[in-house]
C-alpha positions in Angstrom: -8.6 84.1 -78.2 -9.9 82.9 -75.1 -8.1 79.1 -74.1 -10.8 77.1 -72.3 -10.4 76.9 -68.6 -9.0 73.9 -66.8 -11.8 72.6 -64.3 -9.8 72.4 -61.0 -8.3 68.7 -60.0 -11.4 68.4 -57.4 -13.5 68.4 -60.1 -12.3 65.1 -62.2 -13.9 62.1 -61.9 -12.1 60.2 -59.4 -8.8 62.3 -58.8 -10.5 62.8 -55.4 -10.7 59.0 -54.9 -7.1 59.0 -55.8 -6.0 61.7 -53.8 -7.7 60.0 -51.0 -5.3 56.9 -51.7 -2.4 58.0 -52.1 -2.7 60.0 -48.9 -3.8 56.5 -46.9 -0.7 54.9 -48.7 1.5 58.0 -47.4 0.1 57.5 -44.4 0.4 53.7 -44.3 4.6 54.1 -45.2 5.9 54.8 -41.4 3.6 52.3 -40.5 4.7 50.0 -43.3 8.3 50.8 -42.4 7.6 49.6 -38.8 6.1 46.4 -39.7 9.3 45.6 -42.3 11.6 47.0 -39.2 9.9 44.1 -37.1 9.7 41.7 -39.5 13.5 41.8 -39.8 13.5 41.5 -36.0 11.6 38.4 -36.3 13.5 36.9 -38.9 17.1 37.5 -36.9 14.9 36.2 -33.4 14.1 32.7 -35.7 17.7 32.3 -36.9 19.0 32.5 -33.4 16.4 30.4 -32.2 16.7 27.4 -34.9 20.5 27.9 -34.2 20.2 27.4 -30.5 17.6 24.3 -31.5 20.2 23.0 -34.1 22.8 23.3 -30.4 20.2 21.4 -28.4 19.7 18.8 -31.2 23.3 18.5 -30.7 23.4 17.9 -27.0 20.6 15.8 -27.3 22.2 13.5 -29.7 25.1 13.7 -27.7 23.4 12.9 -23.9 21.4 10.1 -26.0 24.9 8.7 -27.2 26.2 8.9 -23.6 23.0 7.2 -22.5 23.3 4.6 -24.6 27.0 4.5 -23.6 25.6 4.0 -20.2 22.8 1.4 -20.8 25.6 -1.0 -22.0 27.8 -0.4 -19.3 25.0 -1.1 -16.7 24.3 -4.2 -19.1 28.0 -5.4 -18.9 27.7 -4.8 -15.0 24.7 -6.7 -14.3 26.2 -9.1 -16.3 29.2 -9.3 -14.6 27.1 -9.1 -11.0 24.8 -12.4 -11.8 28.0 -13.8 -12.7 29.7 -13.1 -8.9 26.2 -14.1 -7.4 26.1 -17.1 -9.0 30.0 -17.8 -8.5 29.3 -16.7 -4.4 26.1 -18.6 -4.6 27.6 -21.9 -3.1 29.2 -20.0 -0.1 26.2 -18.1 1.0 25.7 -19.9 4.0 29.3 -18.7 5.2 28.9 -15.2 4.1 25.3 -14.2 5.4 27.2 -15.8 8.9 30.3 -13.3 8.9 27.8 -10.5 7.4 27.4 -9.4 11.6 30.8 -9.7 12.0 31.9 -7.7 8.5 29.4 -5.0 9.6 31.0 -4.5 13.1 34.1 -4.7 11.6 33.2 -1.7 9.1 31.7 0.3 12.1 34.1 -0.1 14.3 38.0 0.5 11.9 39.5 3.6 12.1 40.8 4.9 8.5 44.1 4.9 10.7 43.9 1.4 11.7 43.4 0.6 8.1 46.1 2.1 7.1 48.4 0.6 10.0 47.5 -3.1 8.7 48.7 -1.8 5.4 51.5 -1.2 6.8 52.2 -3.7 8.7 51.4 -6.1 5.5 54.0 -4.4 3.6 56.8 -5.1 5.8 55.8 -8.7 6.5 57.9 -10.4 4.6 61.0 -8.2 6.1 59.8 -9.1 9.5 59.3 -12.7 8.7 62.6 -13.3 7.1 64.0 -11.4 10.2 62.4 -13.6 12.4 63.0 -16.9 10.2 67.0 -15.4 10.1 67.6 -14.0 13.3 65.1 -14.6 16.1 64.3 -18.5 15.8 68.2 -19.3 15.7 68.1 -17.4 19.2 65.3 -19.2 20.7 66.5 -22.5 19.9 69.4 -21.9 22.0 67.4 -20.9 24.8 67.5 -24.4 26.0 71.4 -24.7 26.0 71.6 -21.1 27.8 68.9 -21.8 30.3 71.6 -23.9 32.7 74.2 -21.1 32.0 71.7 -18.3 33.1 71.1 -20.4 36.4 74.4 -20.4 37.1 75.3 -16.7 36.1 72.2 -16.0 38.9 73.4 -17.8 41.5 76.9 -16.6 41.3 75.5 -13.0 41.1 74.0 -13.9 44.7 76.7 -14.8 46.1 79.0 -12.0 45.0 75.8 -9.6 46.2 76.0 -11.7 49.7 79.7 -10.8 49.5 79.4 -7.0 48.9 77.1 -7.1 51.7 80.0 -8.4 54.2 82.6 -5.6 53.3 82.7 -3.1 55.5 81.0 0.4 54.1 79.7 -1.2 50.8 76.7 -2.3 52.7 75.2 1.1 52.8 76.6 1.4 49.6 74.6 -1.4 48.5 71.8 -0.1 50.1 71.7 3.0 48.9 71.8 1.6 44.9 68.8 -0.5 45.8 66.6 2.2 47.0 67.7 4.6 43.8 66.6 1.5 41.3 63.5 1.3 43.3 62.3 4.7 42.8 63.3 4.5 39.4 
């Protein structure tokens, strides 16, 4: 017995059609493949991007805060300003008069100087109780002493006219006067 032939797969009814398919769908997986490949790259790329937004949300709250911070300061400091211009108000007149003077005075100190009178302000009350304690006490006797000095002078004359006479301490004399004068 004779088994009936198989007509070949080319010649069913739309095998070809499918053949046809499934070799554009073979073809299409490396191609598929890629596109997936890049899709994940996309989806990693928008999760680093939407994390580094979340990060500039963040600094943005954050400088906003601080701007905020700042706004109120500069309120409290205007604040605080009209309340010095309206204290200094009634002694304008004075001020805008030393204003040259303040100016020349700003162009004019050394740092060093500054630091001088700083100085010197710090040991003001040592030298005034030095002066108060020791100084004035002098200079009130002054007057008493002042005959006494006289005196001392004139006696000091008189034992230099003396010197003068004795023989050999005239050149001697001489001689002393012309080293303090060169000195």
């Amino acid at each position: 017995m004779r088994l009936p032939s198989i007509p070949a797969v080319s010649h069913v009814p739309g095998v070809a059609e499918l053949t046809g398919l499934v070799e554009q769908v073979l073809a299409a997986g490396p191609r598929l493949a890629a596109l997936l490949a890049q899709a994940d790259r996309l989806v990693r790329e928008i999760d680093r991007l939407v994390g580094e937004a979340d990060g500039l949300v963040q600094r943005i709250e954050t400088t906003r805060a601080e701007a905020q911070r700042v706004v109120r300061l500069t309120d409290n400091t205007r604040l605080r300003a009209d309340k010095l211009v309206a204290a200094f108000e009634p002694h304008l007149g004075p001020l805008e008069r030393l204003q040259p003077t303040l100016e020349r005075l700003a162009d004019t100190t050394d740092p060093a100087e500054v630091d001088a009178l700083v100085a010197l302000i710090d040991t003001l009350p040592v030298l005034a109780g030095q002066v108060e304690g020791d100084v004035l006490p002098v200079m009130r006797s002054l007057s008493s002493v002042a005959p006494d000095v006289h005196d001392l002078l004139d006696l000091t004359r008189e034992l230099n006219a003396m010197l003068g006479k004795v023989p050999g301490l005239g050149r001697m004399k001489r001689k002393v006067d012309e080293q303090q004068s060169d000195e």
